[in-house]
C-alpha positions, 0 to 999 in steps of 0.5 A: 553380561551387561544388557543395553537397551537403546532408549527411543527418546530422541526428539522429534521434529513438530509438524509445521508448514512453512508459509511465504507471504505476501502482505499489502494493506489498503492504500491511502486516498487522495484530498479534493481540490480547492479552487485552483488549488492541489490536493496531496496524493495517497501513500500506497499500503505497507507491503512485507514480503518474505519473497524477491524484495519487501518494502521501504527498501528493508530485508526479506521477511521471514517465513512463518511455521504454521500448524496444520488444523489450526485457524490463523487470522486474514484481514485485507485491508480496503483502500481510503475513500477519497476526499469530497470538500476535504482530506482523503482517508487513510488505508486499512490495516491487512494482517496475516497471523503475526504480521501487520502492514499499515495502511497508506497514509492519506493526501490531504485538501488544500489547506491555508496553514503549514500543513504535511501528508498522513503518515502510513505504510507509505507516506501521503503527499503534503497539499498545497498551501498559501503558507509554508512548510507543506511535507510529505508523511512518513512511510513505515520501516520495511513498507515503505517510504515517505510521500512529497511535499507540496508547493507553497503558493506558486503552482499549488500543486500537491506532493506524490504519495509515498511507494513500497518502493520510492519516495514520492515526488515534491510538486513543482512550479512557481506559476499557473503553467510551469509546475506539476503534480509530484509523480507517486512512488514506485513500487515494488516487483514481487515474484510470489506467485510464480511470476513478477507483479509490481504492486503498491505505488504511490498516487500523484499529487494534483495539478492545479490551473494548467499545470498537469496531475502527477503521473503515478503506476504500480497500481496508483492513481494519477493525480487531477489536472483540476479535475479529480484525482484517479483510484488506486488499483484493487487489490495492489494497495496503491494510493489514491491521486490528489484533485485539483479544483473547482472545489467540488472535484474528488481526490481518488480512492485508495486501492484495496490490499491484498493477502498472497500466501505461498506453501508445499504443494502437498499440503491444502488450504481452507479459506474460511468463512468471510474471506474472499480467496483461491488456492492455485494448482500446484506449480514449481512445488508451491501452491498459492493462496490469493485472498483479495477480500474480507476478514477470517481464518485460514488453516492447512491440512 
């Protein structure tokens, strides 16, 4: 009689967690404005999302398989500091683990040459100039788009910074009262913590003389109708408006990204040491994790 043991060897499913995420870096600040003159707005910071939609019109992300007990990398990236008699700073990298969004690209000053708007995330928006071509920088592939040209001579206004969502608008006009400031683009809605939040707009270029600053929304900041350019807002990763002289007027700071990560209510995170950051109740089978600040690991249990 044959004996058949059945061999327990089958393979075994690891013990991972799937993680959504949500990560936005810190927008780009706007330039100050010379006299008369408009500066280019900040790019809003790279967005990548496995939820609803990501940036620069790309496709969902994937999720992540995490470890429980193992320590995984947060960093949220700051917004640029606007321009004070110069160009405004570019965003800060935030990163989850594997992924990286770049930060906002920055809005220049006025400038005397061909100039273009920093490249970033998003893109900022190209300075008015008194010698052609002023363009706008270039956004990142599946974070976000390009920012808008500037005006030569004209108007001198200063081009929209670049959104998750859209390219940011040229500056217009010919004269000291028939331009504007280029709007920022928009952004982009996200569903990740239950319900839609639109975040990372680009800022609106300035307006220089009568001519108004460019609208900016989505957490960007408006552009100055010479005056200075207005923040990006905390943690949506928008970029900062450009000024518009007298001189001394400053561009407005990029808004600070953020880090959102989604997971199965039955499982608990650790925010560690460093970082800036709550766990929601369970809801709809998913726990969220926001962290707005810092540099630091996360792990599950």
């Amino acid at each position: 009689m044959l004996n058949i043991i059945a061999a327990n060897n089958a393979p075994t499913t690891p013990n991972v967690i799937t993680i959504d995420y949500l990560v936005i870096a810190g927008g780009g600040a706007g330039g100050s404005g010379g006299s008369s003159a408009g500066a280019g707005a900040g790019g809003a910071g790279g967005l990548r999302s496995t939820v609803t939609a990501t940036g620069g019109g790309g496709s969902l992300e994937s999720a992540l398989l995490v470890t429980p007990g193992t320590n995984y990398t947060v960093t949220v990236g700051g917004g640029g500091t606007g321009g004070n008699n110069g160009d405004g700073t570019a965003g800060v990298n935030s990163v989850f683990s594997t992924i990286t969004s770049t930060g906002g690209g920055l809005g220049p000053q006025f400038k005397t040459a061909p100039a273009s708007g920093g490249a970033g995330g998003s893109g900022g928006g190209g300075p008015s100039t008194t010698s052609g071509p002023t363009t706008g920088g270039a956004g990142t592939a599946n974070q976000g788009y390009a920012g808008g040209n500037g005006v030569v001579t004209g108007s001198y206004c200063g081009g929209g910074g670049g959104g998750a969502g859209a390219v940011g608008s040229a500056g217009t006009g010919t004269n000291a009262s028939n331009g504007a400031g280029g709007a920022g683009g928009a952004g982009v809605a996200v569903s990740i913590t239950g319900s839609s939040v639109t975040y990372a707009g680009g800022g609106g270029g300035g307006g220089a003389d009568s001519n108004p600053g460019g609208t900016a929304s989505d957490g960007g900041g408006a552009g100055g109708s010479n005056t200075a350019g207005t923040n990006g807002t905390a943690n949506k990763g928008g970029g900062g408006g450009g000024a518009a002289g007298p001189t001394s007027s400053l561009g407005g700071n990029g808004g600070s990204g953020v880090v959102i990560l989604r997971y199965s209510d039955t499982r608990t995170i650790t925010i560690g040491a460093g970082l800036t950051g709550t766990e929601s109740a369970a809801s709809g089978g998913y726990k969220r994790a926001t962290i707005t600040a810092g540099t630091g690991n996360v792990s599950w249990a």
